[in-house]
C-alpha positions in Angstrom: 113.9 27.3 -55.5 112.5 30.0 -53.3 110.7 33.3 -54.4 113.4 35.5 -53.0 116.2 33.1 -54.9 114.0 33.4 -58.5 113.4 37.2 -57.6 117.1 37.6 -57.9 117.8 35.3 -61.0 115.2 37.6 -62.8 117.4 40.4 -62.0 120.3 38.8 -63.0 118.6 37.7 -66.4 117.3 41.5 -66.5 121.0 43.2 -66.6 122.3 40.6 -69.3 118.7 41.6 -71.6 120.1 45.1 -71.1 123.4 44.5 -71.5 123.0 42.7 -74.9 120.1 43.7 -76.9 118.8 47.2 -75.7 121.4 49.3 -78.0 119.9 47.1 -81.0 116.8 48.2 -82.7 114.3 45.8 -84.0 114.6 43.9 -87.0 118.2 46.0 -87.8 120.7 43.4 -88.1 121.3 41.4 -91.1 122.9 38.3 -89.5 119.5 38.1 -87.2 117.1 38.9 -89.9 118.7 36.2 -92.2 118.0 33.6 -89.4 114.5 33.9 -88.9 114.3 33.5 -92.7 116.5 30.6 -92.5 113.7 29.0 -90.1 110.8 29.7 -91.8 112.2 28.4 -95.5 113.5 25.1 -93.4 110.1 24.3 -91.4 108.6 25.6 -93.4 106.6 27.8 -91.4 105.2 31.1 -92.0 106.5 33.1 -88.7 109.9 33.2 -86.9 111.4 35.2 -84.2 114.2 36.2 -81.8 112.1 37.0 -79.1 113.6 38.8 -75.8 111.9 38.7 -72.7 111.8 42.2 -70.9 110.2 43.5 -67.9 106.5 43.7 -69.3 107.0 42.3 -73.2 108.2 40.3 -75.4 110.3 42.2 -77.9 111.2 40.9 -81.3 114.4 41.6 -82.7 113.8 39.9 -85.2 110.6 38.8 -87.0 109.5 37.0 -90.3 105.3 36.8 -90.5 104.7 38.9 -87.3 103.3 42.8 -88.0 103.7 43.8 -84.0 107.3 44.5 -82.9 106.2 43.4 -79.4 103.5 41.7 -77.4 102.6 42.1 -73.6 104.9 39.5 -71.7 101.9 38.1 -69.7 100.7 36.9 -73.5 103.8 35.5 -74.4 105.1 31.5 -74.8 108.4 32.3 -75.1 108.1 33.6 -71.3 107.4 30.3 -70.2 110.0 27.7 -68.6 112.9 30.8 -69.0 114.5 28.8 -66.3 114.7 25.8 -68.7 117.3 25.6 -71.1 115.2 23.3 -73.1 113.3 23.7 -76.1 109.5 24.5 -75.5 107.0 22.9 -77.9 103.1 23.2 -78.4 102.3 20.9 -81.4 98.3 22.6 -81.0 97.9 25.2 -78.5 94.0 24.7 -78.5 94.6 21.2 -76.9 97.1 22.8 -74.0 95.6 23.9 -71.0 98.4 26.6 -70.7 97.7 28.3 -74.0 94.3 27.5 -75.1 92.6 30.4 -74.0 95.7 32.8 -75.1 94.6 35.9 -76.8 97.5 35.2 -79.6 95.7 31.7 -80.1 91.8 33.1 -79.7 92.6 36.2 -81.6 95.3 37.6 -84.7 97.9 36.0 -85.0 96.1 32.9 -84.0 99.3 30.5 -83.3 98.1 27.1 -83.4 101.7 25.7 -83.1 104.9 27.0 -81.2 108.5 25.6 -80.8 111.1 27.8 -79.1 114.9 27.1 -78.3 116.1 29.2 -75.2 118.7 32.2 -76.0 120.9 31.2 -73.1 123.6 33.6 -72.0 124.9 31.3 -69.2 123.8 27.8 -67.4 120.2 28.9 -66.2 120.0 32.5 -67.1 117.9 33.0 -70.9 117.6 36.2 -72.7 114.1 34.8 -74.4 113.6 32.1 -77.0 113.9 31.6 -81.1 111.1 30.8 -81.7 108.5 29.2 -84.7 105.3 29.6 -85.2 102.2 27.8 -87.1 99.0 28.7 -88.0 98.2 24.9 -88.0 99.0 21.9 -85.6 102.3 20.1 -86.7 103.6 16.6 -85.3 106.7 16.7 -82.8 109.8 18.2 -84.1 112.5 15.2 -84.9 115.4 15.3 -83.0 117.5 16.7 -86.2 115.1 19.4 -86.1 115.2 19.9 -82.6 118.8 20.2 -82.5 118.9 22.8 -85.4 116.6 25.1 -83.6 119.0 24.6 -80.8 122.1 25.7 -82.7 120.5 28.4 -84.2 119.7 30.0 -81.1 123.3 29.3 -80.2 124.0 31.5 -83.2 121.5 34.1 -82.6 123.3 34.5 -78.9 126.5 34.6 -80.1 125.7 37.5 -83.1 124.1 39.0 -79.5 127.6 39.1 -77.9 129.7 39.8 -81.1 127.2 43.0 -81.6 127.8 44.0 -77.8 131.7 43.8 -78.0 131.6 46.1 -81.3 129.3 48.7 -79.9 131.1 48.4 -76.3 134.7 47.8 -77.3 137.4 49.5 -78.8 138.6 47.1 -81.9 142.3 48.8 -81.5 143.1 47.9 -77.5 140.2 45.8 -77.0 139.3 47.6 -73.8 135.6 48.6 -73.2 135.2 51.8 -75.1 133.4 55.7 -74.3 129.8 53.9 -74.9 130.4 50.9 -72.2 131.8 53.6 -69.7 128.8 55.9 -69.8 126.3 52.5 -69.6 128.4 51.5 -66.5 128.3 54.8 -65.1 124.2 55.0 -65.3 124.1 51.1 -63.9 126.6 50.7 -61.3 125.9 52.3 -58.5 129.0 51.9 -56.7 131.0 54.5 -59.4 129.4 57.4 -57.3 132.0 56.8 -54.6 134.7 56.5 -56.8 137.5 58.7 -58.5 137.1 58.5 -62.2 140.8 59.4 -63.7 141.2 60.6 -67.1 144.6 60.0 -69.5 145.9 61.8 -72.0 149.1 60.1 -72.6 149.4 63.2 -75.6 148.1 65.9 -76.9 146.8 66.2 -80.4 149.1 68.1 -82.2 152.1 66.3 -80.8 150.4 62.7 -82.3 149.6 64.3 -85.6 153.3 65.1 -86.1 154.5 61.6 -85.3 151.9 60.5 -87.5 153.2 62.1 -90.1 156.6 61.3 -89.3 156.1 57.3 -88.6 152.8 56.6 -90.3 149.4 55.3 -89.3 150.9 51.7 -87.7 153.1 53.7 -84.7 149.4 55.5 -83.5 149.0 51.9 -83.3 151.6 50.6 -81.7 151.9 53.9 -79.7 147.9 53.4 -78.0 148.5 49.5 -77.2 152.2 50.5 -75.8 150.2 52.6 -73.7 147.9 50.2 -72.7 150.2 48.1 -71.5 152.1 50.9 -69.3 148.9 51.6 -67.6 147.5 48.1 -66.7 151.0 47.7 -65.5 150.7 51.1 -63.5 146.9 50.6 -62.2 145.7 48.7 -59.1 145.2 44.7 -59.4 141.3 44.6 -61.0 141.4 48.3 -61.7 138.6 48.7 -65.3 140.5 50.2 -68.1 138.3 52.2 -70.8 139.8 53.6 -74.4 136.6 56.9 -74.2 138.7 58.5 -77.3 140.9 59.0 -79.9 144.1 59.8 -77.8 142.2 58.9 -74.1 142.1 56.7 -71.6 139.5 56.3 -68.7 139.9 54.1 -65.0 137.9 54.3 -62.0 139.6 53.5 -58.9 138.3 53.2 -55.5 137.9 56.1 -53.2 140.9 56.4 -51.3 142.6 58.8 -48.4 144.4 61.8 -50.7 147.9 60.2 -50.0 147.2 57.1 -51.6 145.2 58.8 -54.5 148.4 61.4 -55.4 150.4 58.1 -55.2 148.4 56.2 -57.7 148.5 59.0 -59.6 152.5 59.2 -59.4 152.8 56.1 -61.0 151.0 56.3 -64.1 152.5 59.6 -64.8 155.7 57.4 -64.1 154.6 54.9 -66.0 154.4 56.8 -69.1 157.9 59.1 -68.6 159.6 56.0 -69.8 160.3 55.6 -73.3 157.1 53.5 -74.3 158.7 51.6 -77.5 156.8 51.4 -81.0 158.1 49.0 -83.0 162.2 49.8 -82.8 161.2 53.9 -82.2 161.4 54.0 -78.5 158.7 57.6 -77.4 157.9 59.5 -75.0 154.6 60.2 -73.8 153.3 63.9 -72.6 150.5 62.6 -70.5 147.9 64.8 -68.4 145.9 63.5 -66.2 142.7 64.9 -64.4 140.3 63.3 -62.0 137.3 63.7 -60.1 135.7 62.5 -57.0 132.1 60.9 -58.6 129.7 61.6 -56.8 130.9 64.4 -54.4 132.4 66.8 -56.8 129.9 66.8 -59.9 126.7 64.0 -60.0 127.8 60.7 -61.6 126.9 61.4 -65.2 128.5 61.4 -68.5 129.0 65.3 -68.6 132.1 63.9 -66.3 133.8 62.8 -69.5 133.7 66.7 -70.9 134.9 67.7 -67.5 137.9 66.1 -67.4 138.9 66.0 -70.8 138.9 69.7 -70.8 141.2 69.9 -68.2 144.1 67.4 -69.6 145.6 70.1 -71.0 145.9 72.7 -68.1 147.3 69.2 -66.2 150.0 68.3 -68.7 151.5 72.2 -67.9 151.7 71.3 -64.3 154.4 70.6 -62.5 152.7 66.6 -61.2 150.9 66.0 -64.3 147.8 65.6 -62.8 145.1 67.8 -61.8 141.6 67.6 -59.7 138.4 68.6 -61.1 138.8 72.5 -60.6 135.0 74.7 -60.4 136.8 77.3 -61.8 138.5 76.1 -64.8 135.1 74.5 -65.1 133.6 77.5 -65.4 136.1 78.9 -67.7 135.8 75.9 -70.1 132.0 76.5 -69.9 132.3 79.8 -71.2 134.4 79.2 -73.8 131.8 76.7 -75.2 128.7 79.7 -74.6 131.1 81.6 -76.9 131.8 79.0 -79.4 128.2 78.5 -80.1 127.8 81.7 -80.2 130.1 83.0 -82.5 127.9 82.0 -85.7 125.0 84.0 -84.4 126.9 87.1 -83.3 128.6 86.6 -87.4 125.2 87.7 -88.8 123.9 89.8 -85.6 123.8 93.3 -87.0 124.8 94.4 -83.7 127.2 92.5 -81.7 130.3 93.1 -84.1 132.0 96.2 -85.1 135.1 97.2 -86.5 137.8 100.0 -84.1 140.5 101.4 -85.5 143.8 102.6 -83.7 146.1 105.5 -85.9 150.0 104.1 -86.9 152.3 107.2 -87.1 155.3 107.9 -89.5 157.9 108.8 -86.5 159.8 111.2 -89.4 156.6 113.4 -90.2 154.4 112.8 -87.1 151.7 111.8 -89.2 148.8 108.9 -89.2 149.7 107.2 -92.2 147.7 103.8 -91.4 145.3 102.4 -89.6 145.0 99.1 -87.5 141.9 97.2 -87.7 140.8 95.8 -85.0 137.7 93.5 -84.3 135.5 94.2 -80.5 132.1 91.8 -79.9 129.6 93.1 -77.5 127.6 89.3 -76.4 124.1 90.5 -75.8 124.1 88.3 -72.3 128.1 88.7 -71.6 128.7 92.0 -72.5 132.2 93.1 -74.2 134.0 90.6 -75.0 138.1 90.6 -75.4 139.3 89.8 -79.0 142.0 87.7 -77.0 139.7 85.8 -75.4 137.5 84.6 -78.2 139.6 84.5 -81.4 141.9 81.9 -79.9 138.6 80.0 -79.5 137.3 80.6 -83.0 140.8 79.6 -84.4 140.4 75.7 -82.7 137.0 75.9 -84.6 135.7 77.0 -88.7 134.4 79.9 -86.7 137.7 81.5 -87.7 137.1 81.6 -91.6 133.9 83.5 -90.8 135.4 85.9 -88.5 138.0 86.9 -91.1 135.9 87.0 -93.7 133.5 89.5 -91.8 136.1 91.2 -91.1 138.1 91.9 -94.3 134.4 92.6 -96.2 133.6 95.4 -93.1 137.2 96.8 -93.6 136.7 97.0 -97.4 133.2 98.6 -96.5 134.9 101.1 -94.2 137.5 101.7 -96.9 134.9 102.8 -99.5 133.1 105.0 -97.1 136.6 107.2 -96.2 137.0 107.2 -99.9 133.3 108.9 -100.5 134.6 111.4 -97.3 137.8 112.2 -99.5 139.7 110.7 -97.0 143.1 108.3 -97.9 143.7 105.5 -95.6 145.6 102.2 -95.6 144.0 100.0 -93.2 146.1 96.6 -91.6 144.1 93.0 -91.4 145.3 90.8 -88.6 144.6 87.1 -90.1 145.4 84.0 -88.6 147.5 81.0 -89.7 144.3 79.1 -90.5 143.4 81.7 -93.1 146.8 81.1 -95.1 146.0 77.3 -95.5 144.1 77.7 -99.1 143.1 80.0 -101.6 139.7 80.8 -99.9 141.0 84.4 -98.1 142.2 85.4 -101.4 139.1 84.8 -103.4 137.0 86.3 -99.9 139.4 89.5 -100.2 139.3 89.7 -103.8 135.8 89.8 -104.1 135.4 92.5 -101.3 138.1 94.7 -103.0 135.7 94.4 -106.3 132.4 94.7 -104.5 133.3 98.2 -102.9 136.0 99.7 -105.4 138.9 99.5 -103.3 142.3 99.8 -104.0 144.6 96.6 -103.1 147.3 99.4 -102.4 144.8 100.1 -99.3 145.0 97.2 -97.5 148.0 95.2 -95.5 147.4 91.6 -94.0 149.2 91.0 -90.9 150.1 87.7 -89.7 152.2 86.4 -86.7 155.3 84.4 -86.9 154.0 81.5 -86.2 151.9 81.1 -89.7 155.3 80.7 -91.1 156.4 77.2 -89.5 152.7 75.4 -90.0 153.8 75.2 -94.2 156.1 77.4 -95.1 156.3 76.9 -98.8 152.0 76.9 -98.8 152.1 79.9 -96.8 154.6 81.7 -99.0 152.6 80.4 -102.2 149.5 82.6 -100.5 151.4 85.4 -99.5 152.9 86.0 -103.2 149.5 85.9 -104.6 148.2 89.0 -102.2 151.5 91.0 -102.7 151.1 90.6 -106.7 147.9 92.1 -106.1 149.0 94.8 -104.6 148.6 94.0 -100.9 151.2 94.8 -97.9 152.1 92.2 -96.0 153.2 92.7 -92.4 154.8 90.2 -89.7 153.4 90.9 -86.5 154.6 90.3 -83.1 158.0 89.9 -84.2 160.6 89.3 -81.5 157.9 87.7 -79.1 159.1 84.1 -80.2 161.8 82.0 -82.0 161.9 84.7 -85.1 163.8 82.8 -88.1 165.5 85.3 -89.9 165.2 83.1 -93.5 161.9 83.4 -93.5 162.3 87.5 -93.5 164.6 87.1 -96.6 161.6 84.4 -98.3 158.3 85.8 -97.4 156.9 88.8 -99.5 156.6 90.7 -96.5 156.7 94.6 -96.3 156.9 95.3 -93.0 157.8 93.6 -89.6 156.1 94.8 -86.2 157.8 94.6 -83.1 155.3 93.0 -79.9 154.5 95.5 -77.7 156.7 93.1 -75.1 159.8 94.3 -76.1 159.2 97.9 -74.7 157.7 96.5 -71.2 160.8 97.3 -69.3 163.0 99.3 -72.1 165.3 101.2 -69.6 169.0 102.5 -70.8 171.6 99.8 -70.9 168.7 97.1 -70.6 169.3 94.0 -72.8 166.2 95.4 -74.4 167.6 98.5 -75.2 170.1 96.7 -76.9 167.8 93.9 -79.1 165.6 96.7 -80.1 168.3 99.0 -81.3 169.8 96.1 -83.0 166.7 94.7 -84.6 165.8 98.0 -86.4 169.1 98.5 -87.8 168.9 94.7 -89.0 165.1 95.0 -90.3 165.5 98.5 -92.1 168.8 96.2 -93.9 166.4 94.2 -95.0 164.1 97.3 -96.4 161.0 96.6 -94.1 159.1 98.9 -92.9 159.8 99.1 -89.0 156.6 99.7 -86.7 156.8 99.2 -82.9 153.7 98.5 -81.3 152.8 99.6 -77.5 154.5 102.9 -77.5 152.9 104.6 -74.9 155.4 107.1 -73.0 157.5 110.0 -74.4 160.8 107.5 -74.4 159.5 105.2 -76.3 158.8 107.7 -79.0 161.7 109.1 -78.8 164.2 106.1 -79.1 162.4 105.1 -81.8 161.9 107.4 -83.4 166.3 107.9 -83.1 167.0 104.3 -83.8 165.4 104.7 -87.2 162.1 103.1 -86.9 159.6 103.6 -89.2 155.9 104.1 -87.7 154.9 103.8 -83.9 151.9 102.5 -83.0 150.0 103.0 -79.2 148.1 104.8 -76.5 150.6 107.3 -76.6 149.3 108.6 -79.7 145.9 107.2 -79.5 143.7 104.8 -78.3 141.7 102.5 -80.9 138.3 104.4 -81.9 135.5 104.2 -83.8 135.1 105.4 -87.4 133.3 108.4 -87.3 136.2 109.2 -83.8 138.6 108.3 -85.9 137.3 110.9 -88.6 137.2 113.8 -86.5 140.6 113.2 -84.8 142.0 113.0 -88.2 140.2 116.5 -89.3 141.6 118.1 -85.9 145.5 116.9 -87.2 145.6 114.3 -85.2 146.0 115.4 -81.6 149.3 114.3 -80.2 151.0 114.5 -76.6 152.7 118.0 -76.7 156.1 116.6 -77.2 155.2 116.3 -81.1 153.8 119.6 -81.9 
């Protein structure tokens, strides 16, 4: 065989030692450990080891009798004959020309006998050797014993490849998993000229209620269904990859853009037929994204964040399917600055505060409440919009914190008006999350005794859609605050599907209209109508009526003639500061001349 030919059978040899022992760490697995043992109590010998043969050692994933965890490959006897798939023996190493003068047999651990059965993967390609080793020469191994050392290695290769496809493969679909991907991406070289296409075939929340619906068995059935639509849907020899919980991964080859939105076209075709689990036939809600490896980003596994960020943005597209996009990029990457930085900024002493914006009773003109509302000043970004960042703490824990900063600030506040002689109820805005157990309660409850405030002081305000995540839960919750002598208030009503049983259920003591409804409130308007209507209905229901977003003199004045309640907007006042607050409030509260 020539030099160039055994050059290229080392490489070959090279990618399979990669391949199937460089995720294991020495002397880690059981099944390994207890073969070397199994060796040494049979030969009784005092050293054994799965030796692998790397670039410039030997390295011993297992070892009985052998301190070092590796020796230089130059020194080692399992590196001879790897060609071979025989068994190499050295009854006495001293009398071997090849060996005598070895530094293992001149110095520690002096091996005076060696036998070693080849690891082989495939016909002339060995990962290294099992090997035993003697202090003392030993007569020829029989040809029983030869043939044990033989199956054992056969064992030791096979535990190789059974630990590869667990680490690499997904046990549900059987498809290489998130960890083979990412090794693929960092070895072949050919992925950086290819389109790596990401699947969601649903989103998260869908899955969980199905789950709950159908049980465990239809994720199941649902992922392999899937499976089985795609490898349909892909080209011939196309690499399928399970990288998640509810994902799928492919790499096809670089194509012209027709022929990419094509491929495309039909998985998203693939999965809008009813994919059947069991006897339920389903439909999927896939989003796709994809990205040109290579040109668009570097070939790394920060590709697998990329596009999994963007499934969602793709599955509200009209095709399904969306190409790697530097600004959403950038928006996701933001999002994820403010994530991790939401736990800092919670005990920062100044990077949150506390505005408050005046609601007015529209039958005195009077501020009667006040609107808490939470601003975060990022000590890199600058102000940061409550919109922006609590719909991001709410996918997170971050959320629990926020309120609880919150409601112990607004208590805080509360106690410091008091000490001013000034009276004033201030309204919570808490999320869904919050309502899910008893931990707001005890977080209010202990704020409310900490600073002496009255429960009469305070109103939570939730949106309608904390009432369809567990009705009966959230109900449970909201009694407990209203027998302690908290308001409760629905906000944003009318900006959804508003279910008018829950009005007549709930403990609530007020309902505020979204700001929405007002946008385009002209005479005769369908608006005009729903608002006029909605009042009448709420006030039948004795709730207090408040209509957020008032901001123009007929706002205040149709409201205020329809009936409702309190008014709450730039037309009065913008949100301010405490001590702004206070001083408006001294002056009477300066109104638009229309009120005086």
């Amino acid at each position: 065989m020539g030099i160039s030919a055994i050059a290229q059978d080392e490489r070959l040899r090279l990618v399979e030692v990669d391949r199937l022992t460089s995720s294991i760490p020495n002397g880690s697995d059981p099944v390994l450990n207890s073969v070397v043992s199994m060796l040494c109590s049979y030969f009784g010998v005092p050293t054994a080891l799965v030796s692998i043969i790397d670039r410039d050692y030997q390295v011993f994933k297992a070892r009985m009798g052998m301190d070092a965890e590796r020796t230089p490959r130059e020194l080692s006897f399992c590196a001879h004959g790897l060609l071979l798939d025989a068994v190499l023996e050295v009854c006495d190493t001293t009398q071997d020309d090849r060996f005598a003068d070895n530094a293992l047999v001149t110095g520690d651990p002096h091996i005076r006998y060696y036998a070693g059965a080849s690891l082989v993967v495939s016909p002339g390609l060995s990962l290294g050797r099992l090997c035993i080793i003697d202090q003392q020469a030993r007569p020829t191994l029989s040809a029983r014993d030869r043939a044990l050392l033989v199956n054992a290695a056969d064992i030791v290769v096979a535990r190789l490849k059974s630990i590869h496809k667990q680490h690499f493969f997904d046990p549900m679909t059987g498809l290489p998993n998130r960890k083979r991907f990412e090794a693929d991406l960092n070895e072949v070289h050919a992925f950086k000229s290819q389109t790596a296409v990401f699947i969601e075939p649903i989103s998260a929340s869908a899955m969980d209620g199905l789950v709950k619906a159908l049980g465990v068995e239809f994720f199941v059935q649902f992922m392999l269904a899937v499976k089985e639509a795609l490898f349909e849907a892909l080209p011939s020899g196309a690499r399928l990859y399970r990288t998640g919980t509810l994902s799928f991964l492919t790499v096809l080859e670089r194509s012209d853009p027709a022929s990419l939105q094509g491929q495309l076209d039909s998985i998203v075709a693939a999965l809008a037929r009813p994919l059947h689990c069991g006897r339920v036939p389903v439909f999927a809600d896939v989003g796709i994204s994809f990205l040109q490896l290579g040109i668009e980003t570097d070939a790394s596994i920060d590709n697998l964040r990329l596009l999994a960020s963007m499934t969602d943005t793709a599955r509200r597209s009209e095709r399904r399917w969306l190409g790697y996009d530097p600004l959403i990029d950038a928006s996701l990457r933001r999002s994820t600055v403010l994530l991790n930085a939401l736990e800092g900024a919670l005990i920062a002493p100044d990077q949150l505060h506390l505005v408050y914006q005046p609601r007015i009773d529209l039958s005195v003109n009077r501020c009667v409440a006040v609107e808490a509302l939470l601003r975060w000043t990022h000590p890199a970004l600058g102000s940061i919009s409550p919109a922006e960042f609590i719909p991001l703490a709410e996918t997170t824990a971050s959320i629990r914190g926020i309120t609880r900063w919150v409601v112990r600030h607004a208590c805080e506040q509360l106690a410091a008006w008091r000490a001013d002689g000034l009276d004033m109820v201030v309204s919570l805005n808490i999320s869904a999350l919050d309502l899910a157990d008893g931990h707001l309660f005890d977080d209010l409850t202990r704020a409310l005794r900490e600073y002496g405030v009255d429960p009469r002081h305070l109103e939570l305000e939730f949106t309608e859609s904390a009432l369809v995540t567990d009705f009966d839960m959230v109900q449970e919750q909201l009694q407990r605050f209203r027998t302690l002598g908290v308001a409760i208030g629905i906000d944003d009503f009318g900006s959804g599907y508003s279910n008018w049983v829950y009005l007549r259920k709930i403990p609530a003591t007020s309902v505020k209209l979204d700001r929405s409804l007002l946008a385009n409130l002209q005479p005769g308007s369908n608006e005009w109508h729903i608002i006029r209507n909605l009042v009448s209905l709420l006030r039948d229901l004795r709730l207090t009526v408040v209509a957020e977003g008032i901001e123009t003199d007929l706002h205040h004045h149709l409201l205020r003639g329809w009936g409702c309640d309190q008014g709450q907007g730039y037309y009065y006042a913008k949100p301010m500061s405490p001590a702004d607050l206070a001083g408006w409030l001294q002056k009477g509260g300066v109104f638009p001349a229309t009120l005086n």
